[in-house]
PDB file as gemmi writes it, atoms N, CA and C in Angstrom:
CRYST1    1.000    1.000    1.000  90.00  90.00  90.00 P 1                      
ATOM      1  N   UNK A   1      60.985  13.222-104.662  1.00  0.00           N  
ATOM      2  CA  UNK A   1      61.678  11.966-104.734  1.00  0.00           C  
ATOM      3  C   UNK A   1      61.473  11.168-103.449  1.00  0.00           C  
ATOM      4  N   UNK A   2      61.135  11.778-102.438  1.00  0.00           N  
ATOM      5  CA  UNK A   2      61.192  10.998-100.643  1.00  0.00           C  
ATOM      6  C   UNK A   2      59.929  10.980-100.967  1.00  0.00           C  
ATOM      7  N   UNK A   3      58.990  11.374-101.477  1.00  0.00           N  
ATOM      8  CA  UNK A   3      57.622  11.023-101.294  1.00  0.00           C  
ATOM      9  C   UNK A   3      57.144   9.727-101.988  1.00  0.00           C  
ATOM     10  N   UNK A   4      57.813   9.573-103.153  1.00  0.00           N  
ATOM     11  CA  UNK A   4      57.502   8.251-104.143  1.00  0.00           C  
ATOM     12  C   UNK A   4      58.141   7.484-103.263  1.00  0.00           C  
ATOM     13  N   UNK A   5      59.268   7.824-102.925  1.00  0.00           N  
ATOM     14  CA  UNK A   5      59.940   6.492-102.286  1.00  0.00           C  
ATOM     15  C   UNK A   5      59.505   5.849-100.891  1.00  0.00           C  
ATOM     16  N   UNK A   6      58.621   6.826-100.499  1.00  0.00           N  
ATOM     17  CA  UNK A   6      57.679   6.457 -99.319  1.00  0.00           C  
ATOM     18  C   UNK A   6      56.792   5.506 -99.593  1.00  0.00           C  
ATOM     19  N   UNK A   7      55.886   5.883-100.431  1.00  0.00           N  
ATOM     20  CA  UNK A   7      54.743   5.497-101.155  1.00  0.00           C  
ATOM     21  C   UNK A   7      55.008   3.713-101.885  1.00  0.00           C  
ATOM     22  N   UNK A   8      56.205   4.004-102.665  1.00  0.00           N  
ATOM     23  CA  UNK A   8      56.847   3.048-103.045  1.00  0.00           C  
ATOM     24  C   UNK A   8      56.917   1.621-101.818  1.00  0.00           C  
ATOM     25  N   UNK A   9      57.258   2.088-100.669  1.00  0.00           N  
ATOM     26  CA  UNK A   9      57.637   1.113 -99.715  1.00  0.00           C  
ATOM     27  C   UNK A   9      56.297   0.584 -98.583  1.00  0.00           C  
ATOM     28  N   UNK A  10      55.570   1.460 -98.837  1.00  0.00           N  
ATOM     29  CA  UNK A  10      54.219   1.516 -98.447  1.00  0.00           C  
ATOM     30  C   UNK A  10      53.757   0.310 -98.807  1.00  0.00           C  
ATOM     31  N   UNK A  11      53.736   0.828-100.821  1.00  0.00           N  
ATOM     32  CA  UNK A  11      52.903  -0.485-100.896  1.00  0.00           C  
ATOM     33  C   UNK A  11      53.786  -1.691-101.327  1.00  0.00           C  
ATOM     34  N   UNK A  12      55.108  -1.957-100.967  1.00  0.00           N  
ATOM     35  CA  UNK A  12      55.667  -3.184-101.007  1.00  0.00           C  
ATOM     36  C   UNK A  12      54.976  -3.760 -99.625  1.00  0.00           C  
ATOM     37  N   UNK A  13      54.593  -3.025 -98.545  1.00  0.00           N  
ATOM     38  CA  UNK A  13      54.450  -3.736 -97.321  1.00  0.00           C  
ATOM     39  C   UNK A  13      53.272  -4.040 -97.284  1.00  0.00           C  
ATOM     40  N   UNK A  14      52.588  -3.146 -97.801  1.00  0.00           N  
ATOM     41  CA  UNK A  14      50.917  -3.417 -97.960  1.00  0.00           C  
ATOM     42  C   UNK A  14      50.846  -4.896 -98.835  1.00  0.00           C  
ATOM     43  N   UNK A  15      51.340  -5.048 -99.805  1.00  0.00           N  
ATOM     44  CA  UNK A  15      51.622  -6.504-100.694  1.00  0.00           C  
ATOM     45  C   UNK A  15      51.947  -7.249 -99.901  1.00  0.00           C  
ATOM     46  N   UNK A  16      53.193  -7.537 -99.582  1.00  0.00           N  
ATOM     47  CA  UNK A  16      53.529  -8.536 -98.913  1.00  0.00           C  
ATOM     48  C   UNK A  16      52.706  -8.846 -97.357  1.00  0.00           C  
ATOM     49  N   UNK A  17      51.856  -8.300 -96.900  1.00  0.00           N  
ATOM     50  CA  UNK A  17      51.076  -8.253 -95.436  1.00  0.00           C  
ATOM     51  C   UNK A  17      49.719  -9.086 -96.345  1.00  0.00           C  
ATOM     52  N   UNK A  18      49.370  -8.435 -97.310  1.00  0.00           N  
ATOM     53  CA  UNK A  18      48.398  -9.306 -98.346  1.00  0.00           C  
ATOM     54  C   UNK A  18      49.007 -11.122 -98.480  1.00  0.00           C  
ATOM     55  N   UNK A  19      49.649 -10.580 -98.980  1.00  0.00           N  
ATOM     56  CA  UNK A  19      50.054 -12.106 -99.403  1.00  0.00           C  
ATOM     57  C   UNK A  19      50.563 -13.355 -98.311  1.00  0.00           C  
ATOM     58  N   UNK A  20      51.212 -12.279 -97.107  1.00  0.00           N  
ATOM     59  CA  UNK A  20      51.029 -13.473 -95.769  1.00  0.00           C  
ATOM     60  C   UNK A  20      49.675 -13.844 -95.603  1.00  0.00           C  
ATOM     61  N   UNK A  21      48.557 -12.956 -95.487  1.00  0.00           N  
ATOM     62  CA  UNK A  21      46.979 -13.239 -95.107  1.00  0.00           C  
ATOM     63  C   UNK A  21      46.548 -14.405 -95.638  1.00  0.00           C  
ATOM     64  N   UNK A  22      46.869 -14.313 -97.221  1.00  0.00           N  
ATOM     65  CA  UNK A  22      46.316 -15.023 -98.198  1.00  0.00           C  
ATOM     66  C   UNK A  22      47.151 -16.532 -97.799  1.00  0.00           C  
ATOM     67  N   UNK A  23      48.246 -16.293 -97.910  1.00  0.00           N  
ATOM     68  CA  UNK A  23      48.936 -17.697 -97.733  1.00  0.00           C  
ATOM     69  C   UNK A  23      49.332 -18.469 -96.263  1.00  0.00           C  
ATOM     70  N   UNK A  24      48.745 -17.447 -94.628  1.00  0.00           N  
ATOM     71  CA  UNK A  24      48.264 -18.377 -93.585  1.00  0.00           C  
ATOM     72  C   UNK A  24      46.773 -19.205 -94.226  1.00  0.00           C  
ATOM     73  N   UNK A  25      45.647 -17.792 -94.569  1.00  0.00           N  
ATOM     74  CA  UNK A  25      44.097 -18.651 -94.971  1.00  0.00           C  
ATOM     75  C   UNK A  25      44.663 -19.826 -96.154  1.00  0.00           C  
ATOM     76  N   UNK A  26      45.278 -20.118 -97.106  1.00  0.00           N  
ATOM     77  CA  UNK A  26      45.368 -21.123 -97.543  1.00  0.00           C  
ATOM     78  C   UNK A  26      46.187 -22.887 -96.656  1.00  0.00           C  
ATOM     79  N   UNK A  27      47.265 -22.034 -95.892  1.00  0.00           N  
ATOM     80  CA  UNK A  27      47.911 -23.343 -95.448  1.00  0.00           C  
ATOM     81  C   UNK A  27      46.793 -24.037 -94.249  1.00  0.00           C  
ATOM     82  N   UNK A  28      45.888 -22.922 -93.491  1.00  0.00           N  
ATOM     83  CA  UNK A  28      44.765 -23.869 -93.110  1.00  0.00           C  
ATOM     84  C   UNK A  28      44.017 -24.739 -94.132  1.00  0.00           C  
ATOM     85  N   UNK A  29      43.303 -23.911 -94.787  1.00  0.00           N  
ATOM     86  CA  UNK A  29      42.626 -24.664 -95.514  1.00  0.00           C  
ATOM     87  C   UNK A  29      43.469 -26.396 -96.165  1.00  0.00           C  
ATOM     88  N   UNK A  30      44.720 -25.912 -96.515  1.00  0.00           N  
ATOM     89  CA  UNK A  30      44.900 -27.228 -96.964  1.00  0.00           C  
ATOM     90  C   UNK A  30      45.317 -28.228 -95.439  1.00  0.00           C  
ATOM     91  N   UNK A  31      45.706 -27.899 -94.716  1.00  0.00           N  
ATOM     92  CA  UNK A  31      45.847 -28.276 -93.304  1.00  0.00           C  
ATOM     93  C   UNK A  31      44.364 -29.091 -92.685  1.00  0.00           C  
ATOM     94  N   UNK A  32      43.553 -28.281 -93.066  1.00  0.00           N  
ATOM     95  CA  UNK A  32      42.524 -29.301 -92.564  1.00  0.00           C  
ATOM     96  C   UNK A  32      41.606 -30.461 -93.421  1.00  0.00           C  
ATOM     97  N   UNK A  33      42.028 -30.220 -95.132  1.00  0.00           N  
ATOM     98  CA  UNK A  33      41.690 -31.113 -96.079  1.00  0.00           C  
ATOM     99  C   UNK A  33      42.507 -31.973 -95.903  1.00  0.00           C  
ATOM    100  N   UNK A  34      44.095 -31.754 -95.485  1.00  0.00           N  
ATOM    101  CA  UNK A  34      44.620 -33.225 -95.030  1.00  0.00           C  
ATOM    102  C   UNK A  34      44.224 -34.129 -94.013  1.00  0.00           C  
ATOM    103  N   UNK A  35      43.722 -33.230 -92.922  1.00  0.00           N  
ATOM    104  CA  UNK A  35      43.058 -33.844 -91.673  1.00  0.00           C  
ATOM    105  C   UNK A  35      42.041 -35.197 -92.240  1.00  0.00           C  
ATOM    106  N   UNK A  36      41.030 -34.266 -92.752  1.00  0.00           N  
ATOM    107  CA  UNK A  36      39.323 -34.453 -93.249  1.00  0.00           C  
ATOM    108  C   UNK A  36      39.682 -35.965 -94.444  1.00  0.00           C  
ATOM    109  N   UNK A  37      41.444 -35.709 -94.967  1.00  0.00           N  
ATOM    110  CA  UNK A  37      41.815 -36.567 -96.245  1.00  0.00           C  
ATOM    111  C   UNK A  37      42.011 -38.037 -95.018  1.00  0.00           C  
ATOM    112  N   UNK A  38      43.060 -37.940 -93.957  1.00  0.00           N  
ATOM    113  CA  UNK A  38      43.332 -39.048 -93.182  1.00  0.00           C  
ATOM    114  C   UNK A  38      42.478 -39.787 -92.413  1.00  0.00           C  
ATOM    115  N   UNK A  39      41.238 -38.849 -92.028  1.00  0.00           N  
ATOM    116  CA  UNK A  39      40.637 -39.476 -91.124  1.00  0.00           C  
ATOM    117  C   UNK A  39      38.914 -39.112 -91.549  1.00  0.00           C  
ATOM    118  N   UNK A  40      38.053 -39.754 -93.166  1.00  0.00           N  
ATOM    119  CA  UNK A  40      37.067 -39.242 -93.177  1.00  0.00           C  
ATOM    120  C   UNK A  40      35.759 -39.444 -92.436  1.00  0.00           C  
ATOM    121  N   UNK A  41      36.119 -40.585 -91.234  1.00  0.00           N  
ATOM    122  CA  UNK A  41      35.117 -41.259 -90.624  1.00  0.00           C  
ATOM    123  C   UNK A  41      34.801 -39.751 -89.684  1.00  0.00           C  
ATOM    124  N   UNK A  42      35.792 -39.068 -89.593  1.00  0.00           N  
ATOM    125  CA  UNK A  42      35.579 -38.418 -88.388  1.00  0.00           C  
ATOM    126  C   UNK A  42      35.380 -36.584 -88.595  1.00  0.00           C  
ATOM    127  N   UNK A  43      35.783 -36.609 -90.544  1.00  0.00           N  
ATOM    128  CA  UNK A  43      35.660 -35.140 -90.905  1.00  0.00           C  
ATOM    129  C   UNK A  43      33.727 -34.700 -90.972  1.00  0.00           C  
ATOM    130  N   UNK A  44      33.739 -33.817 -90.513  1.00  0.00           N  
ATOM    131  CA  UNK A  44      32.284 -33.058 -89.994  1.00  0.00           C  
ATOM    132  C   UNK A  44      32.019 -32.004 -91.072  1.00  0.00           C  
ATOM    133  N   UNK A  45      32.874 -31.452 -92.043  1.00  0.00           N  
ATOM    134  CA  UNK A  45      32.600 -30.467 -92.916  1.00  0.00           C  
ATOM    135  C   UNK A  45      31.613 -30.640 -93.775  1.00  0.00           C  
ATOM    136  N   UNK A  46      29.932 -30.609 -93.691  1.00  0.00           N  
ATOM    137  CA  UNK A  46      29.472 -30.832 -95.221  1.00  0.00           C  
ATOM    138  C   UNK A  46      29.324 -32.069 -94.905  1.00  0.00           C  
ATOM    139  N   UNK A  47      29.303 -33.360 -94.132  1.00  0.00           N  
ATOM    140  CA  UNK A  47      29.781 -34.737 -94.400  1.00  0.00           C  
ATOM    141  C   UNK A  47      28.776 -35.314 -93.471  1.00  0.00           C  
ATOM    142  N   UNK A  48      28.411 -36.861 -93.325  1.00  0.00           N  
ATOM    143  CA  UNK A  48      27.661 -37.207 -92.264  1.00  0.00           C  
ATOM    144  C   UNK A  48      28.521 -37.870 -91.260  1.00  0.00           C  
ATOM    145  N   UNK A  49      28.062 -38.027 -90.250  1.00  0.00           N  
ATOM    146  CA  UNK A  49      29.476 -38.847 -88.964  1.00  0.00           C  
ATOM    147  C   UNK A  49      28.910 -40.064 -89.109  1.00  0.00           C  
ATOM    148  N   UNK A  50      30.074 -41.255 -89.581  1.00  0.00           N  
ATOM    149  CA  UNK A  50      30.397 -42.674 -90.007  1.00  0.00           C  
ATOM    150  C   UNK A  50      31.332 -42.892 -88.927  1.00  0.00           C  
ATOM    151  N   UNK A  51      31.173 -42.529 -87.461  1.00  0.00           N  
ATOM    152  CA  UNK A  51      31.873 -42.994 -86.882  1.00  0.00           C  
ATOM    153  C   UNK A  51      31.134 -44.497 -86.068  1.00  0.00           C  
ATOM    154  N   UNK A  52      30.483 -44.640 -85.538  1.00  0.00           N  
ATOM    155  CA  UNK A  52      29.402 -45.717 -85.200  1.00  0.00           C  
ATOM    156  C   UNK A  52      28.005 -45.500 -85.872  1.00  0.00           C  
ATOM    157  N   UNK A  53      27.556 -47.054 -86.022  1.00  0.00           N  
ATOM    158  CA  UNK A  53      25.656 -46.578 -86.283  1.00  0.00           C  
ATOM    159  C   UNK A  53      25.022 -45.775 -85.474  1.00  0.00           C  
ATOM    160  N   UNK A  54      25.483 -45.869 -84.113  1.00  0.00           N  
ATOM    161  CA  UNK A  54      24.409 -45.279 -83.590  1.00  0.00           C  
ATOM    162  C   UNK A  54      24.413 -43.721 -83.848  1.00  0.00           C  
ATOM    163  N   UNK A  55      25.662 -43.105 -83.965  1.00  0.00           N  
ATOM    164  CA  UNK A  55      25.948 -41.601 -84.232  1.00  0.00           C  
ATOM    165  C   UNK A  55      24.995 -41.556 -85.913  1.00  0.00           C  
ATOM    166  N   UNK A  56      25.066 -42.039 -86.684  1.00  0.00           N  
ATOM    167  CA  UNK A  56      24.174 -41.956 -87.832  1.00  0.00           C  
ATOM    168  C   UNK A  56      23.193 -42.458 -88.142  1.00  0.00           C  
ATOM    169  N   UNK A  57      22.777 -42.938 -86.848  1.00  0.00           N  
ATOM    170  CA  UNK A  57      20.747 -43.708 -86.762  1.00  0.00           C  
ATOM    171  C   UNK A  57      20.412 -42.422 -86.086  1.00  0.00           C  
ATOM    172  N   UNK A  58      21.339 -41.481 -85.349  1.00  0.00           N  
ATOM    173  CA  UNK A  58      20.700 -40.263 -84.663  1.00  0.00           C  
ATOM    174  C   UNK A  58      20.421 -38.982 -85.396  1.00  0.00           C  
ATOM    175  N   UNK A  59      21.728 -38.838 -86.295  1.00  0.00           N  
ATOM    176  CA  UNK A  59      22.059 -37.724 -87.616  1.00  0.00           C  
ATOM    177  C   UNK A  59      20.702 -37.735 -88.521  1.00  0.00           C  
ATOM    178  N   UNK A  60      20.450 -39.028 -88.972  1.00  0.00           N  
ATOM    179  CA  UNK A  60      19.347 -39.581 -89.882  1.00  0.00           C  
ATOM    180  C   UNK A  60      17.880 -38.964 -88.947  1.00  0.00           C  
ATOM    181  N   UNK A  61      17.433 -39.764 -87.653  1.00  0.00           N  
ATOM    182  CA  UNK A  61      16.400 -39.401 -87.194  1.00  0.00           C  
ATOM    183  C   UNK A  61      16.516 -37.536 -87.130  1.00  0.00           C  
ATOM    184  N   UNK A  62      17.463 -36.956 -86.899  1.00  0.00           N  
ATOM    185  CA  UNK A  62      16.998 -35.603 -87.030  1.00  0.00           C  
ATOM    186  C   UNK A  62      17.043 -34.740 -87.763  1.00  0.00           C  
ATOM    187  N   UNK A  63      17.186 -35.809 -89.123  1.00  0.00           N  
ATOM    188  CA  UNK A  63      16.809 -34.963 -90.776  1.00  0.00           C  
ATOM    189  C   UNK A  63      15.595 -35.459 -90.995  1.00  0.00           C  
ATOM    190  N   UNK A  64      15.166 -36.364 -89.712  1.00  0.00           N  
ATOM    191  CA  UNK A  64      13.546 -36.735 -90.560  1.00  0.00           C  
ATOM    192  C   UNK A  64      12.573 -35.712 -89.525  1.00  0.00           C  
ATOM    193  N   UNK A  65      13.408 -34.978 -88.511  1.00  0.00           N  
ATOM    194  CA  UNK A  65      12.158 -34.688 -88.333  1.00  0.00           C  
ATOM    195  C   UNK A  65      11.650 -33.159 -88.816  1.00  0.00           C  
ATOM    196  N   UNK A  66      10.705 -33.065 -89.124  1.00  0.00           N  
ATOM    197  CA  UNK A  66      10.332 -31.517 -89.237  1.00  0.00           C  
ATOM    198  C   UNK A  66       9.122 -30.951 -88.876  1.00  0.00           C  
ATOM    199  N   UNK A  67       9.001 -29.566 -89.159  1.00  0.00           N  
ATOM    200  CA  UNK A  67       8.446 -28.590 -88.269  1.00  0.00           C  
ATOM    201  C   UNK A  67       7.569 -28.826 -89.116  1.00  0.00           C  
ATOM    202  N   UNK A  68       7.309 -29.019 -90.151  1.00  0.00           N  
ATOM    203  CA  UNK A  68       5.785 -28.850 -91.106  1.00  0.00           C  
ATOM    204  C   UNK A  68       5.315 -30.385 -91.770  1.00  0.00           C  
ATOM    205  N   UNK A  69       3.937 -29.913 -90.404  1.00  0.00           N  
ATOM    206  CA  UNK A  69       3.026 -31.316 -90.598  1.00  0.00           C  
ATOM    207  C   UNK A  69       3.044 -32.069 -91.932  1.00  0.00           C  
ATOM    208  N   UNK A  70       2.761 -31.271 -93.125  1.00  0.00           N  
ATOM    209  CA  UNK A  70       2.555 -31.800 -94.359  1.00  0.00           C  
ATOM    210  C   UNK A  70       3.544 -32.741 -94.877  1.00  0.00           C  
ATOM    211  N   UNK A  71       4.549 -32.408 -94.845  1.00  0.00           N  
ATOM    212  CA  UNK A  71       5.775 -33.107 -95.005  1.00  0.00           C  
ATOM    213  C   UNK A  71       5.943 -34.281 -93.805  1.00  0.00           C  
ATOM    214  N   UNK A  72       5.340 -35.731 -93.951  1.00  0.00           N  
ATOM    215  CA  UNK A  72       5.444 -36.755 -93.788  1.00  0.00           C  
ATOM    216  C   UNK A  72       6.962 -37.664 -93.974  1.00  0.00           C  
ATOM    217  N   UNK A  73       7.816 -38.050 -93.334  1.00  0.00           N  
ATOM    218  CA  UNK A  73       8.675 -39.011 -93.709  1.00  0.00           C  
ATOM    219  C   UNK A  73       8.922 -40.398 -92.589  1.00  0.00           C  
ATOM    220  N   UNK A  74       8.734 -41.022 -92.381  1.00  0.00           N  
ATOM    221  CA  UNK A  74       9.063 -42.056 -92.140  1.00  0.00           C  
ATOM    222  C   UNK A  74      10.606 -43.072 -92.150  1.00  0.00           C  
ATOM    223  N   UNK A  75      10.698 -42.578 -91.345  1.00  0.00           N  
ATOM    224  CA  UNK A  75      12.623 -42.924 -90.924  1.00  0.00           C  
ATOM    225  C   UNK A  75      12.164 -44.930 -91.499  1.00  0.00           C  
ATOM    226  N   UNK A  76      13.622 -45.275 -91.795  1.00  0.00           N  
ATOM    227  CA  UNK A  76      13.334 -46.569 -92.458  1.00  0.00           C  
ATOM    228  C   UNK A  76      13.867 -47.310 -90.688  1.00  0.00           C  
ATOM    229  N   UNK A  77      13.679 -48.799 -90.911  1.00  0.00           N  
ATOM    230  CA  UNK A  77      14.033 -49.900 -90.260  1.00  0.00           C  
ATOM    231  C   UNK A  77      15.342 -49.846 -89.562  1.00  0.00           C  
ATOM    232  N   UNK A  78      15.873 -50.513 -88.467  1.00  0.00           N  
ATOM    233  CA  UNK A  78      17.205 -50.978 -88.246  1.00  0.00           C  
ATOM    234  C   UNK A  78      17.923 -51.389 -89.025  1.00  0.00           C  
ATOM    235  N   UNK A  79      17.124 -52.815 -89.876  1.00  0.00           N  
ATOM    236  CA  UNK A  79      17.863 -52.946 -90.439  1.00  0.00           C  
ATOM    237  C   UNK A  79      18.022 -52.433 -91.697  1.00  0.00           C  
ATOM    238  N   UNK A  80      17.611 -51.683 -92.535  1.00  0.00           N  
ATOM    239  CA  UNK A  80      17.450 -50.884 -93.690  1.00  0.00           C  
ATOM    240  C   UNK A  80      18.733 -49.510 -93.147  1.00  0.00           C  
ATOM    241  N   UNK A  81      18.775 -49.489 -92.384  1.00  0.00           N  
ATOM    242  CA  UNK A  81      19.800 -47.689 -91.698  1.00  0.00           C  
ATOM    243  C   UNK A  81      20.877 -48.559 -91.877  1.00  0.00           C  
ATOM    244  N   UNK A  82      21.073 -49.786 -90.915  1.00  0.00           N  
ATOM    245  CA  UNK A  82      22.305 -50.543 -90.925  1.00  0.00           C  
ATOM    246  C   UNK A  82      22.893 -50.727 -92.406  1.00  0.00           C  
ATOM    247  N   UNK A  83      22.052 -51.515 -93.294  1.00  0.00           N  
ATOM    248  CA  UNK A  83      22.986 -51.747 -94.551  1.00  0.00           C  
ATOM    249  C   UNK A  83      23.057 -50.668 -95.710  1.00  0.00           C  
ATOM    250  N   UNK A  84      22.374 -49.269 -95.411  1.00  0.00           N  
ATOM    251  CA  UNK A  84      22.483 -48.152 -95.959  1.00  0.00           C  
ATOM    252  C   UNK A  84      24.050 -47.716 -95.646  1.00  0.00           C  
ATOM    253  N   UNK A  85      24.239 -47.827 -94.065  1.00  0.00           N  
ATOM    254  CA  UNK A  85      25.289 -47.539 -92.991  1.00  0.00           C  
ATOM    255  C   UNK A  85      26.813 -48.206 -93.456  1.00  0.00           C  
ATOM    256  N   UNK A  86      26.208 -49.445 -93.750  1.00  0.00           N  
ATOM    257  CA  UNK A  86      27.455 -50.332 -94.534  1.00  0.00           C  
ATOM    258  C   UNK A  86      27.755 -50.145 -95.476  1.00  0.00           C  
ATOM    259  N   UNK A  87      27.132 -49.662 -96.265  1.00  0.00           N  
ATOM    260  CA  UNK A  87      27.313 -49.196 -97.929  1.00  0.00           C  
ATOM    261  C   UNK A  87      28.061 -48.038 -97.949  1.00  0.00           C  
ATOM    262  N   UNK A  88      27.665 -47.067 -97.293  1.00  0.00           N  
ATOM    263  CA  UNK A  88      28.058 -45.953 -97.142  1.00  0.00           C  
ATOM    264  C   UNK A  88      29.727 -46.115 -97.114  1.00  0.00           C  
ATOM    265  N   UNK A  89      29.833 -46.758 -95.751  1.00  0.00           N  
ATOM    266  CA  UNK A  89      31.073 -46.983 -95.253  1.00  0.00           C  
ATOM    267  C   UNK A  89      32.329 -47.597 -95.846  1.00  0.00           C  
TER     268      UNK A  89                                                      
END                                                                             
């Protein structure tokens, strides 16, 4: 009977130590989708930075460049980045 009831309390604690884990990793997660929700000029997850042109005339030039000759791209104009930049925005 002391052994179940050991066991028993074991895994109430083992559960509930689970379920704090689970529910700090969620209140970040939603903690920083509110962030990323208030301020998207400035969220970095996955996203490009729309904080000035010049931060995304730089982002842009260093997706054009690459390591293999064959693959040719040609970054567009000032003004072509700019009203891409505006659209975006």
């Amino acid at each position: 009977m002391g052994k179940t009831k050991n066991l028993t309390q074991i895994y109430g604690y083992l559960v509930c130590l689970v379920s704090i884990i689970v529910f700090l990793t969620c209140v970040t997660s939603i903690i920083n989708a509110v962030i990323d929700k208030t301020d998207p000029l400035h969220s970095t997850y996955d996203s490009q930075q729309l904080a000035t042109f010049e931060v995304y005339k730089l982002e842009q030039m260093k997706s054009f460049n690459t390591k293999d000759p064959e693959i040719k791209k040609e970054l567009p104009s000032d003004a072509q980045l700019r009203n891409i930049y505006n659209d975006i925005r």
